[in-house]
C-alpha positions in Angstrom: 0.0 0.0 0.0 2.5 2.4 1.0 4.6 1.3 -2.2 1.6 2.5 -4.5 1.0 5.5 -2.9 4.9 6.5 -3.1 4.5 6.0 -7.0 1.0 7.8 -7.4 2.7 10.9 -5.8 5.8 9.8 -7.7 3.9 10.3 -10.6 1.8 13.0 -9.8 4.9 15.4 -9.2 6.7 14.2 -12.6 3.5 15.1 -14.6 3.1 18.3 -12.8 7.2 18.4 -13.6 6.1 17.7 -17.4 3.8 20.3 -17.8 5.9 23.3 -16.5 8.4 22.0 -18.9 6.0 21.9 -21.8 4.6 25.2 -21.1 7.9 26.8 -20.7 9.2 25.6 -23.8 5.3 26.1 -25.5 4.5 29.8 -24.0 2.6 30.9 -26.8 0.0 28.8 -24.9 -0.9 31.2 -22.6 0.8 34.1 -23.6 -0.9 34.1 -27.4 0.2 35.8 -30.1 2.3 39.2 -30.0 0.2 42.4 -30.4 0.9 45.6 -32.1 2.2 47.7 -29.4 4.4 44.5 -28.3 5.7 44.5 -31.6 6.2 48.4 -31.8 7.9 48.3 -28.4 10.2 45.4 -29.5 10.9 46.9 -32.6 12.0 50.2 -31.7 14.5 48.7 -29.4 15.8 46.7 -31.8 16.0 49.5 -34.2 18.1 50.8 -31.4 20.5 48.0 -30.9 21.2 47.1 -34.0 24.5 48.3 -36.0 23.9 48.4 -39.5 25.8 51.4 -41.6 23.5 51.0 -44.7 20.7 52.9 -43.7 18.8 51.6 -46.5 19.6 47.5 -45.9 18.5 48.2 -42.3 14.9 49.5 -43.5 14.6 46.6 -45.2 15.7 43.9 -42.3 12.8 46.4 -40.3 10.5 46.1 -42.7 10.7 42.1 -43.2 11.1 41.8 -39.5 7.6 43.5 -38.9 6.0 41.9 -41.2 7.2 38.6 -40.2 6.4 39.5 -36.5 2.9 40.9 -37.2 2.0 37.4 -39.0 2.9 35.5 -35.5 1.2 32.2 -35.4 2.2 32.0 -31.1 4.0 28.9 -32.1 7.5 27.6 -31.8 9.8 27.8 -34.9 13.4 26.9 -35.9 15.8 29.8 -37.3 18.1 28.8 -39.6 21.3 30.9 -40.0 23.5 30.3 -42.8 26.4 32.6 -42.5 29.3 33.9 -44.1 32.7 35.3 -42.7 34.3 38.5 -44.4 37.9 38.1 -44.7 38.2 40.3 -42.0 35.9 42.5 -39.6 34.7 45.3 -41.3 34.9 48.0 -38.5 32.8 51.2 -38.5 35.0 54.4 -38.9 35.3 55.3 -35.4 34.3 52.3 -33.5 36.6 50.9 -31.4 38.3 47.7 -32.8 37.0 44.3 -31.7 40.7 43.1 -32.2 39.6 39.3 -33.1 39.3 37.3 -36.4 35.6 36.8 -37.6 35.8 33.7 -36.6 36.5 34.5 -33.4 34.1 37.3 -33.0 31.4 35.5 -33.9 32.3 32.7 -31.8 32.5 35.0 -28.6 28.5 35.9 -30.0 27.3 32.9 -30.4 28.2 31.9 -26.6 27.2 35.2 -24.9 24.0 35.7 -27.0 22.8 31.9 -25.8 23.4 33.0 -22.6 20.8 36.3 -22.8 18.3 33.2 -25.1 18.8 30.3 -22.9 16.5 31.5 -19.6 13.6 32.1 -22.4 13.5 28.4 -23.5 15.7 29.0 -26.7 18.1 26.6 -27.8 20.7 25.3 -30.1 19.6 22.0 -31.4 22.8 21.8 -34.5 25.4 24.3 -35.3 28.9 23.6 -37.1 31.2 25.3 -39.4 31.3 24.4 -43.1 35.1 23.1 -43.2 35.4 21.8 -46.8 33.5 24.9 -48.9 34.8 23.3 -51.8 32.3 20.5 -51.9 29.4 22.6 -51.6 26.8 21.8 -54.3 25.7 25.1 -55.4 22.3 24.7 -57.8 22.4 27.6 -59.7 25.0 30.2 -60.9 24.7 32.9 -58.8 28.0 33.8 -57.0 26.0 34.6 -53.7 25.3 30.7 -53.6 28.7 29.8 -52.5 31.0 30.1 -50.1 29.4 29.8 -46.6 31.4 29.1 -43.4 28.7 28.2 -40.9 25.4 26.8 -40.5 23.0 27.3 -37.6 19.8 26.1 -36.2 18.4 28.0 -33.3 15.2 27.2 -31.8 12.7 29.8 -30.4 9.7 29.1 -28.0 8.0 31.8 -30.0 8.3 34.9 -32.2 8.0 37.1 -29.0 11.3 35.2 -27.6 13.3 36.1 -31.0 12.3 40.0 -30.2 13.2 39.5 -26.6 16.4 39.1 -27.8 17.4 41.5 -30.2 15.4 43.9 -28.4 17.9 43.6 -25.0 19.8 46.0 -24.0 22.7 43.4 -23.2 22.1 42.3 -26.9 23.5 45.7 -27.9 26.9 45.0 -27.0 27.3 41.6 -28.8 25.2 42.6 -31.9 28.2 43.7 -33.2 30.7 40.9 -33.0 28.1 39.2 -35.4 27.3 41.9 -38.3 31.0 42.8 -38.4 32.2 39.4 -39.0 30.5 38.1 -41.3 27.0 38.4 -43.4 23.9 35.7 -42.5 20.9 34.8 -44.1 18.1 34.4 -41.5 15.5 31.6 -42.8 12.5 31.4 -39.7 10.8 28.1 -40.4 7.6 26.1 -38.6 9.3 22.6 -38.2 7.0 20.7 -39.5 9.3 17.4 -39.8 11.4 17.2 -36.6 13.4 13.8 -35.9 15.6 13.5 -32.6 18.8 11.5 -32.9 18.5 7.7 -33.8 21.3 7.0 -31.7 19.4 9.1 -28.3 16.0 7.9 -29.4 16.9 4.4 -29.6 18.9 4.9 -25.8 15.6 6.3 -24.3 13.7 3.5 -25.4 16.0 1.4 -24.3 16.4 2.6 -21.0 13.1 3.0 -20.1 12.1 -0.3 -21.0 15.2 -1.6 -18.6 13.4 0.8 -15.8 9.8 -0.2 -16.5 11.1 -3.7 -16.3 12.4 -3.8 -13.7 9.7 -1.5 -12.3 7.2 -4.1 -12.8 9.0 -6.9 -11.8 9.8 -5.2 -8.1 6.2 -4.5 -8.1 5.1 -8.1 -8.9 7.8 -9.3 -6.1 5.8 -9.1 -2.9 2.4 -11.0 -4.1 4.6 -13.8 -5.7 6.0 -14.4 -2.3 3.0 -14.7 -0.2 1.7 -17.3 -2.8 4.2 -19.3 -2.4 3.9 -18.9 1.3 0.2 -19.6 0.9 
């Protein structure tokens, strides 16, 4: 008796655990979908924060970013940044130099950025650099197909975690380790086919099978003895 009601309680607080999970990494379930002054507010800040000489190319990334933002679905989605390094850092007349490679500027991003994404439920599901460019596969002839150093996958809970971040004030700082090192395209998709590794999907199973084996088994234990007692 007191073995069942350890695992009912057991169980209890692991679904209770489950849920928080599940709406922390789902928050567009309660939350909804953003709303105009939301995405003014974000915007502007963003506007702010980011370092983009070209007044004209940073319209642009403005105006695709609202309209991407005001067509919010409240859903999570998978940002997919392929990127690639200048030669060196191009650095503003004026600004103070980042003295690093763009390799290495970009690298020192990556980490601190995650680090202002992570409490919001983003993550980084695959990321690696592109270390043989000659064997891309380029379908097409345009110039602009080629040559790319890194790929990226970031995930975001919602559209209103992507904002979050670039509207931060601690983004500010780090926006330009990225933007002077290299140039990215920034492809937001639904993930509508998402597989988890073979090899971590076929440990799981595994393992739990092992537990709820042996669960079972330990459960069954006590009513097998008193038969045979019996």
């Amino acid at each position: 008796m007191r073995n069942s009601t350890f695992m009912a309680r057991l169980g209890a607080a692991f679904g209770v655990i489950f849920i928080a999970i599940y709406l922390w990494q789902t928050p567009g379930l309660i939350t909804g979908k953003l709303t105009k002054p939301e995405i003014d507010h974000y915007l502007a800040a963003a506007d702010k924060n980011l370092e983009m000489p070209d007044p004209a190319l940073k319209q642009r990334v403005m105006q695709r970013l609202r309209a991407w933002s005001e067509a919010d679905d409240g859903k999570p989605f998978y940002m997919l940044n392929l990127m690639r390094h200048f030669p060196q850092l191009v650095e503003p007349k004026g600004a103070p130099s980042l003295n690093m490679t763009p390799q290495q500027a970009n690298d020192y991003y990556e980490g601190e950025a995650f680090k202002l994404l992570a409490p919001n439920a983003g993550s980084l599901p695959y990321g690696s650099d592109i270390r043989f460019k000659d064997a891309l596969i380029p379908i097409g002839d345009q110039a602009s197909f080629d040559h790319w150093s890194r790929i990226l996958l970031v995930r975001y809970p919602n559209r209103r975690a992507f904002l979050q971040l670039v509207a931060d004030p601690n983004y500010a700082p780090l926006e330009p380790y990225k933007l002077r090192a290299l140039e990215v395209l920034l492809v937001p998709t639904d993930g509508d086919v998402v597989l988890p590794d073979v090899r971590l999907a076929a440990g799981a199973v595994l393992l739990l099978s092992f537990l709820g084996l042996g669960w079972y088994r330990s459960a069954r234990q006590p009513s097998v003895r008193t038969d045979v007692r019996n």
